[in-house]
SEZAFI-852829 format. One record per residue (C-alpha): residue number from 1; x, y, z. Coordinates in steps of 0.001 Angstrom, whole numbers, m for minus. Example, Ala and Ser with C-alpha at 12.3 -4.5 7.8 and 13.67 -1.06 7.14 Angstrom:
<num 1&east 12300&north m4500&up 7800> .
<num 2&east 13670&north m1060&up 7140> .
END
This chain:
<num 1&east 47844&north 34724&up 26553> .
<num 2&east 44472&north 32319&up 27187> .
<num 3&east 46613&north 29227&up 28040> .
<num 4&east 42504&north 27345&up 27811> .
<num 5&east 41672&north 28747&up 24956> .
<num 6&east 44609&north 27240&up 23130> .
<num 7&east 43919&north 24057&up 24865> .
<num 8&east 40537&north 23685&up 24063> .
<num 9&east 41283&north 24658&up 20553> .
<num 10&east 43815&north 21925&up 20001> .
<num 11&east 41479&north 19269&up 21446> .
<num 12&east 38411&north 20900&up 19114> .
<num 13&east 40337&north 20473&up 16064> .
<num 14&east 40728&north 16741&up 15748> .
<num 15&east 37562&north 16493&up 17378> .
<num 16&east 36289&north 17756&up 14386> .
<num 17&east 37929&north 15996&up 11976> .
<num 18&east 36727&north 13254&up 13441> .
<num 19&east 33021&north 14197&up 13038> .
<num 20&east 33766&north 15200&up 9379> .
<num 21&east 34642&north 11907&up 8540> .
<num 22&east 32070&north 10030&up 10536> .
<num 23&east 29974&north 12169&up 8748> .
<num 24&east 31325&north 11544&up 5235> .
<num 25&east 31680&north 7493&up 6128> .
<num 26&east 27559&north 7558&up 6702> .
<num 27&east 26688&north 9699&up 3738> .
<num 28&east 28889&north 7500&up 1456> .
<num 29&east 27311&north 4184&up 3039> .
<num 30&east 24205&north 5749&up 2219> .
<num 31&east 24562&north 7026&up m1176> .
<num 32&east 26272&north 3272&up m2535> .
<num 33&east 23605&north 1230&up m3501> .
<num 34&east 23886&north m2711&up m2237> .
<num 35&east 25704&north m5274&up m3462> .
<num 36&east 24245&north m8750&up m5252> .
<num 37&east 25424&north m10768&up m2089> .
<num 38&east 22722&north m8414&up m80> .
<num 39&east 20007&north m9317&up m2263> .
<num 40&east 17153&north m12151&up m1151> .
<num 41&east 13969&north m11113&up m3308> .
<num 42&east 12991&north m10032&up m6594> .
<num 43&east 10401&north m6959&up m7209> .
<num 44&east 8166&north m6727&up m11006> .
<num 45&east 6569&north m3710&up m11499> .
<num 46&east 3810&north m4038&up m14326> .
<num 47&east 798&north m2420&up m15954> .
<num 48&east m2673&north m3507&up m16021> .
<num 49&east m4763&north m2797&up m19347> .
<num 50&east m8078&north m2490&up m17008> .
<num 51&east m6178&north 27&up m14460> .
<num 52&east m3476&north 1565&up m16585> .
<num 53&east m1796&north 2012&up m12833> .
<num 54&east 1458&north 605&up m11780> .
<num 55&east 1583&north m2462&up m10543> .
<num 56&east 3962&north m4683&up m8233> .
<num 57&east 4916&north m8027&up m7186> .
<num 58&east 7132&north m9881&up m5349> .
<num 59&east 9584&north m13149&up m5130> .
<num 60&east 11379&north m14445&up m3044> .
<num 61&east 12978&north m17163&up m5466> .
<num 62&east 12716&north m16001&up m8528> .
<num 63&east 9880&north m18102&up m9928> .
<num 64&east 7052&north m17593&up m7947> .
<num 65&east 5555&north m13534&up m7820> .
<num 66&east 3009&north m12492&up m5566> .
<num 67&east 1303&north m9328&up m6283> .
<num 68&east 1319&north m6566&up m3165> .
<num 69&east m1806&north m4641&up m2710> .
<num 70&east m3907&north m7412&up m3082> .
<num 71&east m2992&north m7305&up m6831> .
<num 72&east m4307&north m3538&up m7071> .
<num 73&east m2438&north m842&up m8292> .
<num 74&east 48&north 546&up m5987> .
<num 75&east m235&north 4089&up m7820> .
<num 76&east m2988&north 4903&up m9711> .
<num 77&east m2644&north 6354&up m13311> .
<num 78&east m5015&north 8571&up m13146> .
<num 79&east m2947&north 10753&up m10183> .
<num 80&east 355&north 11024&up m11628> .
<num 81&east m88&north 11018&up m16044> .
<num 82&east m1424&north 13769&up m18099> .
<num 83&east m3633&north 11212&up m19992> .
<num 84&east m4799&north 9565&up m16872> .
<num 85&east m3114&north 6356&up m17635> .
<num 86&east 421&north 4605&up m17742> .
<num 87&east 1930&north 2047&up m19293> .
<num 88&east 4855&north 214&up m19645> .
<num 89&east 6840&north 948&up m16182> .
<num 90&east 10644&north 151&up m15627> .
<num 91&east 12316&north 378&up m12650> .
<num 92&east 15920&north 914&up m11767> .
<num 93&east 18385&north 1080&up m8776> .
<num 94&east 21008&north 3340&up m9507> .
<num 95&east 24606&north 3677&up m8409> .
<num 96&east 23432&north 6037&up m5651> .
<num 97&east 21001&north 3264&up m4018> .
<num 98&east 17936&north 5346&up m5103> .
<num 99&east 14681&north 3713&up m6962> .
<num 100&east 13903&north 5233&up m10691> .
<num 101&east 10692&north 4978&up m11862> .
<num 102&east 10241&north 5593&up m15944> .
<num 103&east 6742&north 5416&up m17348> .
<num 104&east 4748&north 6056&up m20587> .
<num 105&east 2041&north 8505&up m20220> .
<num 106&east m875&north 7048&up m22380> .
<num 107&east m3989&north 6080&up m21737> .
<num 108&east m5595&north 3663&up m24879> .
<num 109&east m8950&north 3714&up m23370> .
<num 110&east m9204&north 7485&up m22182> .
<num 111&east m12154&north 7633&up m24538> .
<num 112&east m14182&north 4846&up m23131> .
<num 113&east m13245&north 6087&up m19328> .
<num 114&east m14121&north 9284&up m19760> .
<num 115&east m10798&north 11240&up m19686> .
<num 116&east m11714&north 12574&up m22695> .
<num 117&east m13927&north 12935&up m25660> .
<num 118&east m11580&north 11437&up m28495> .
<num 119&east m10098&north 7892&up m29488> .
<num 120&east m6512&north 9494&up m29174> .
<num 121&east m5045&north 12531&up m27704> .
<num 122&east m4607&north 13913&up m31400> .
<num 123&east m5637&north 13288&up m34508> .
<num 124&east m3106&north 12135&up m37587> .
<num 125&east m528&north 10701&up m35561> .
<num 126&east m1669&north 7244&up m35548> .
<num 127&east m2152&north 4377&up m32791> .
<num 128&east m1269&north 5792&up m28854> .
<num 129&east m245&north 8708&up m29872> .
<num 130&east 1232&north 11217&up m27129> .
<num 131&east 3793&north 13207&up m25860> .
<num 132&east 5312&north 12987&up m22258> .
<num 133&east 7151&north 10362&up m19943> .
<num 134&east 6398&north 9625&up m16253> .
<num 135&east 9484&north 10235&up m13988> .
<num 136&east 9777&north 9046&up m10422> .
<num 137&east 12188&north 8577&up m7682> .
<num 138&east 12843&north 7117&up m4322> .
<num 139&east 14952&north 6189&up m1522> .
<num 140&east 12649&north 3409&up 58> .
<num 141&east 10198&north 2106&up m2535> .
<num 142&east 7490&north 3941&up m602> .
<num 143&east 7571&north 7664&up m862> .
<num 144&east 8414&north 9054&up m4394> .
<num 145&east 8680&north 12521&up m6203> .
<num 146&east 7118&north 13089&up m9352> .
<num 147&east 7939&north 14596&up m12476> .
<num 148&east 6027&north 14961&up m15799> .
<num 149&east 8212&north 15486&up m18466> .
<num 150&east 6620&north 16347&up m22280> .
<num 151&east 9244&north 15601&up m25249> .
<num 152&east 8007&north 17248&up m28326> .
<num 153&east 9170&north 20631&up m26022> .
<num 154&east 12614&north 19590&up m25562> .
<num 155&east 13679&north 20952&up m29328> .
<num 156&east 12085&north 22384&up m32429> .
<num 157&east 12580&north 18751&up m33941> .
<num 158&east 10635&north 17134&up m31686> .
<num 159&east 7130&north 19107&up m32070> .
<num 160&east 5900&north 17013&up m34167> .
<num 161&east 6006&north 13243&up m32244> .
<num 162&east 3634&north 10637&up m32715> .
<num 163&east 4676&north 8913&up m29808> .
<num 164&east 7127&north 8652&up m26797> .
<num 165&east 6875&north 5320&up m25090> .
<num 166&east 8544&north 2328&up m22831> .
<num 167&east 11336&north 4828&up m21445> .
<num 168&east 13851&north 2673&up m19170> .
<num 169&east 17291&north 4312&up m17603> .
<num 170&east 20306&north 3108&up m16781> .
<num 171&east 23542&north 4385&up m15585> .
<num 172&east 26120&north 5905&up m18640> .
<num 173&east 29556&north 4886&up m16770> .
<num 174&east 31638&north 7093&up m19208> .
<num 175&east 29425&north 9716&up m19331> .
<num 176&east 29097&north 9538&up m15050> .
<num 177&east 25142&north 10581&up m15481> .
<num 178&east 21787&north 8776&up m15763> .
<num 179&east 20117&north 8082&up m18938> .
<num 180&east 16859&north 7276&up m20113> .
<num 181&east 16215&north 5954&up m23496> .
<num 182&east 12922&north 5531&up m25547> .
<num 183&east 10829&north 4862&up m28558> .
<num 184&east 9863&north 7806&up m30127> .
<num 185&east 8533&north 7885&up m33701> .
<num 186&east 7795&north 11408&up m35869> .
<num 187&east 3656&north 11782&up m36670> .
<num 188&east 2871&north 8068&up m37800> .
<num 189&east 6688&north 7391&up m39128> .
<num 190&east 8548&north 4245&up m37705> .
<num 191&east 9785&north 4335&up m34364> .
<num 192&east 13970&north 4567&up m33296> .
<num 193&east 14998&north 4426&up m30077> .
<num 194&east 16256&north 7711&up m28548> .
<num 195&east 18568&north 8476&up m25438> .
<num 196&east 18965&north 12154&up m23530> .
<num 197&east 20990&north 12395&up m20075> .
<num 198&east 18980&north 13192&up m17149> .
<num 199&east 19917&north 15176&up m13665> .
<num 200&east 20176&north 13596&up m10415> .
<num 201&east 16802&north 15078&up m9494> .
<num 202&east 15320&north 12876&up m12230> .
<num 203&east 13023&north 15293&up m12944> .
<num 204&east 14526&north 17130&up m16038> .
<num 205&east 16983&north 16014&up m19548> .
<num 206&east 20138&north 17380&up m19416> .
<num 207&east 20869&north 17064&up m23175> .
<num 208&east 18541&north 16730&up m26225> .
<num 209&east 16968&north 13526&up m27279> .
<num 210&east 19543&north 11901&up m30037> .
<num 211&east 19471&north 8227&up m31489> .
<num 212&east 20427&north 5097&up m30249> .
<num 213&east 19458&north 2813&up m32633> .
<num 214&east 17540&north 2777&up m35857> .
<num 215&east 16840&north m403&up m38188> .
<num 216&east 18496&north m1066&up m41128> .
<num 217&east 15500&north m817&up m42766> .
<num 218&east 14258&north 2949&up m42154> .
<num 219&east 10668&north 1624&up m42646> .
<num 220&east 10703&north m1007&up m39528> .
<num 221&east 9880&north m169&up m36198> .
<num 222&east 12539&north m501&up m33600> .
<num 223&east 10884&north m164&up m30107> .
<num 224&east 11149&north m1428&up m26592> .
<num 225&east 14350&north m948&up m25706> .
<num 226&east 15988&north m2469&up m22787> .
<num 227&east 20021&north m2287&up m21888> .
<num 228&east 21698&north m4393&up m19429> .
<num 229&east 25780&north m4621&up m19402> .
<num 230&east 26814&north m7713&up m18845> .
<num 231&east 30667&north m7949&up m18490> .
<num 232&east 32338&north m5230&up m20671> .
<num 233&east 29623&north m5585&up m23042> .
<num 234&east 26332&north m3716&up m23425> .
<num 235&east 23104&north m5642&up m24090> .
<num 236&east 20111&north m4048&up m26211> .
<num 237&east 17132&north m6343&up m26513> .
<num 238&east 14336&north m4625&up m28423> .
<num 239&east 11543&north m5339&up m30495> .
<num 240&east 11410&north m5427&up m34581> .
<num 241&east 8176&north m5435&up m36171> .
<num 242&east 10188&north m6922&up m39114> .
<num 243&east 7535&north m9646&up m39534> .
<num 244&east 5642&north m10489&up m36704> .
<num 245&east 6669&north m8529&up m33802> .
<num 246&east 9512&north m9979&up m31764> .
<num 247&east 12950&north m9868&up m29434> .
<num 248&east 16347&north m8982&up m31279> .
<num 249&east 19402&north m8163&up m29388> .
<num 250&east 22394&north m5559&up m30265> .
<num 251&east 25303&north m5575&up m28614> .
<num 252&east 27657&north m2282&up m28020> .
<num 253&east 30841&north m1518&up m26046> .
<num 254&east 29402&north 1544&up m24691> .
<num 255&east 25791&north 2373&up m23686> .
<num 256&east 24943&north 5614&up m25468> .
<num 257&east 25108&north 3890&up m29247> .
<num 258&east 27130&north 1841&up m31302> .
<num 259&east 24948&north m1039&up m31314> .
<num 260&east 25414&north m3887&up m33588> .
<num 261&east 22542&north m5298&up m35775> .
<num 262&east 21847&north m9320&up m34884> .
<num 263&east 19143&north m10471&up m37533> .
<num 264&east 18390&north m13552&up m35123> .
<num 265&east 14810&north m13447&up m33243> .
<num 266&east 15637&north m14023&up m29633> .
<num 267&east 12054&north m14939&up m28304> .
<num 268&east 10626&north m18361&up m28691> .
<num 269&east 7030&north m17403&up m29413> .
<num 270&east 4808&north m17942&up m32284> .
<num 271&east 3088&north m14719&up m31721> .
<num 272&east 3378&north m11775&up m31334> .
<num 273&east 5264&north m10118&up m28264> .
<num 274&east 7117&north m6946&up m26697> .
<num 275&east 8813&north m5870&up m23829> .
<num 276&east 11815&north m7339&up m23330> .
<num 277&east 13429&north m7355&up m19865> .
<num 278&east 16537&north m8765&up m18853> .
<num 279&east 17184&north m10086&up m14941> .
<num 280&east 19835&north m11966&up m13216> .
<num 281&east 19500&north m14878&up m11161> .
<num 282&east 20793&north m13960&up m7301> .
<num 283&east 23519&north m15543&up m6831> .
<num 284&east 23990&north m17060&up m10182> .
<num 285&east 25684&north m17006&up m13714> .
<num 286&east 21536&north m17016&up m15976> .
<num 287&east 19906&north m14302&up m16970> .
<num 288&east 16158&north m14327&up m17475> .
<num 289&east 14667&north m12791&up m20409> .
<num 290&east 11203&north m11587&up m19787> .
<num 291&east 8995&north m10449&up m22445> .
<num 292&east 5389&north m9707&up m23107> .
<num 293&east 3291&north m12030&up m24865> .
<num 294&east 678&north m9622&up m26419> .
<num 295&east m732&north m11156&up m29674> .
<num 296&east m2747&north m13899&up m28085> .
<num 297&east m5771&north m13500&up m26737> .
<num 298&east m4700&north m13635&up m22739> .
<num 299&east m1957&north m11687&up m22238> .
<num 300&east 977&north m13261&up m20523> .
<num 301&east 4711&north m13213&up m19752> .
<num 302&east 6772&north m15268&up m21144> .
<num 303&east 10646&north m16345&up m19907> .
<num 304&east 13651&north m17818&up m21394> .
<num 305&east 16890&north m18523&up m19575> .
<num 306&east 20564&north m17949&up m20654> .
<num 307&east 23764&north m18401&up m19286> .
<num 308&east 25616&north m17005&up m22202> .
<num 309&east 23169&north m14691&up m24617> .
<num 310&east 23892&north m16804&up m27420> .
<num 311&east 21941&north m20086&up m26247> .
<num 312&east 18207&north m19071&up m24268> .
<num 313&east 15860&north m22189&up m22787> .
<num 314&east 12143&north m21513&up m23037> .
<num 315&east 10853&north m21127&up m19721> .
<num 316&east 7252&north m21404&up m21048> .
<num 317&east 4702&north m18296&up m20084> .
<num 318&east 3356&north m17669&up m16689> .
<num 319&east 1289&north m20471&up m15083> .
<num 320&east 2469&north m22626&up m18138> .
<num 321&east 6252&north m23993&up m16494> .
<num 322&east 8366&north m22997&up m13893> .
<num 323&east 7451&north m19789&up m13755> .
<num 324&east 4211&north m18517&up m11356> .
<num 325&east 1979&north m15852&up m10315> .
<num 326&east 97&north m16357&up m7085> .
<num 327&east m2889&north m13383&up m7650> .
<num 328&east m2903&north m12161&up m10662> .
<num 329&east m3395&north m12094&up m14241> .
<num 330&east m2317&north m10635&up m17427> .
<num 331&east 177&north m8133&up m16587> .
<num 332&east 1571&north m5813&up m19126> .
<num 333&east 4892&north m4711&up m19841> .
<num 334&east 6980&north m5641&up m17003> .
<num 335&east 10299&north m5141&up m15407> .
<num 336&east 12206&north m6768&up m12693> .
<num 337&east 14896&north m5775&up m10096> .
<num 338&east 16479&north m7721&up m6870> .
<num 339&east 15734&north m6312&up m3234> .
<num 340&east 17348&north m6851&up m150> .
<num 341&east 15363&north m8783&up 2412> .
<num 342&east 14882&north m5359&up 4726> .
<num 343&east 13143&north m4030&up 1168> .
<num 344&east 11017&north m6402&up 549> .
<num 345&east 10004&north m6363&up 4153> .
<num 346&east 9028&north m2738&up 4126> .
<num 347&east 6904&north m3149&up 989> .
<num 348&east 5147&north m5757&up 2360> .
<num 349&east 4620&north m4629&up 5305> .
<num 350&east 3159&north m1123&up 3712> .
<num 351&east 1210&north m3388&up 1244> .
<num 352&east 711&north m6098&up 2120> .
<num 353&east 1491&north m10218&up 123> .
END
């Protein structure tokens, strides 16, 4: 018998052990994202009408954004969308720590730029008409994989869309998996808002498109989606073009449907606007809701501020209160999400502020 071989086998063993858990202690570090108490800045991502690119800016209090890039687009439309153009970008940190990037694919002035040789991409189904979402992912904020995804090929159904637009995702706790959810409307019919589950990859559905909320009235448009849970309680604000487009909210227990009907506007503004967003205060009990101010003649955010969801204080548009933009103007569609102060660092430091 090998008296050293035994030896060196029994010291090997919990040698390795060892390693194993080391190992598993770093990948599970890595794979949580941070906590609120890590957070020190605030990131909006945003499109441009004149670029139809993605956008980004930075706080570092919450009032006060900066635009990186010198207030150009960070990633051009015309390199990642079939129509050469994005809109409406959302951005989310999942439970894993990594980045998701959800994007229309729709360019409204592909005509006038030369992407192609008609208004829309087809004819009969009505104003932006098109078919495919802009998915994107990444561990730093810098380097991201792509996919394009097209919905009117994920079922027999869904040939004939008029539209698939604003997707945002969020994390389905009961269901353990991503989800994205979106406006999608049949040739020129009203819109609903439709969810599917997504892989890890981001980069395919897992399950076909089914709805998450409809109006009352089948006739109105229900668009814009945008969920945020907020104790044990989901929160849907959305847009009704019941009347002059505005912000309603529906409230569910669980994320995937079940949404309650609220007849109350939630937006302050006289005119029309779109694109709610919902963001937390660091280190505080409010809750900003951001929203796009699109039926005046400058386009502008506009904020109101809750502590509860029931009562909201108007904030006042950009460059109108206490909210601020340093170098830029008349961003589109926006959404906001907190960054740790080694984040930030890194984007400005690739981008420059």
């Amino acid at each position: 018998m090998n008296t050293n071989s035994i030896k060196r086998q029994t010291y090997l063993t919990p040698l390795l052990f060892l390693c194993c858990l080391l190992i598993g202690a770093t990948q599970s570090k890595a794979q949580q994202a941070p906590t609120e108490k890590d957070m020190s800045a605030y990131l909006m991502v945003f499109h441009n009408d004149d670029t139809h690119s993605l956008h980004m800016a930075l706080s570092h209090d919450g009032y006060t954004f900066t635009a990186l890039n010198d207030g150009t687009p960070i990633i051009a439309g015309d390199t990642i969308a079939a129509q050469k153009g994005i809109r409406d970008p959302h951005i989310y940190r999942g439970p894993d720590g990594a980045f998701y990037l959800a994007m229309t694919d729709l360019h409204i002035y592909a005509q006038q730029a030369g992407y192609r040789h008609t208004e829309w991409e087809r004819e009969d189904y009505g104003w932006g008409n098109n078919r495919g979402l802009v998915l994107m992912k990444s561990q730093d904020l810098i380097h991201w994989k792509r996919a394009n995804l097209r919905l009117d090929n994920q079922a027999p159904f869904f040939q004939d869309i008029g539209c698939a637009w604003a997707p945002e995702t969020t994390f389905d706790e009961e269901a353990g998996k991503l989800m994205i959810y979106f406006t999608m409307r049949h040739r020129t019919d009203a819109a609903k808002l439709y969810y599917a589950y997504v892989n890890d990859d981001f980069d395919r559905l897992e399950s076909t498109p089914q709805i998450l909320f409809e109006y009352p009235d089948e006739k109105i448009t229900a668009l814009d989606a945008d969920i945020t849970k907020v104790g044990d309680k989901y929160r849907m604000f959305y847009v009704s073009h019941d009347g002059v487009a505005g912000i309603k909210q529906a409230v569910s227990d669980r994320a995937n449907g079940g949404y309650a009907f609220d007849p109350r506007w939630y937006d302050p503004e006289p005119q029309a606007c779109e694109a709610p967003n919902v963001w937390k205060r660091i280190g505080e009990e409010k809750w900003v809701l951001m929203y796009d101010c699109y039926g005046q003649s400058v386009h502008n955010f506009g904020f109101s501020e809750t502590t509860d969801f029931v009562n909201f204080r108007n904030l006042g548009q950009f460059n109108q209160g206490v909210m601020k933009t340093t170098n830029f103007t008349s961003p589109k569609h926006g959404a906001v999400i907190h960054l740790t102060k080694a984040e930030a660092d890194k984007l400005i430091e690739k981008w420059g502020l």
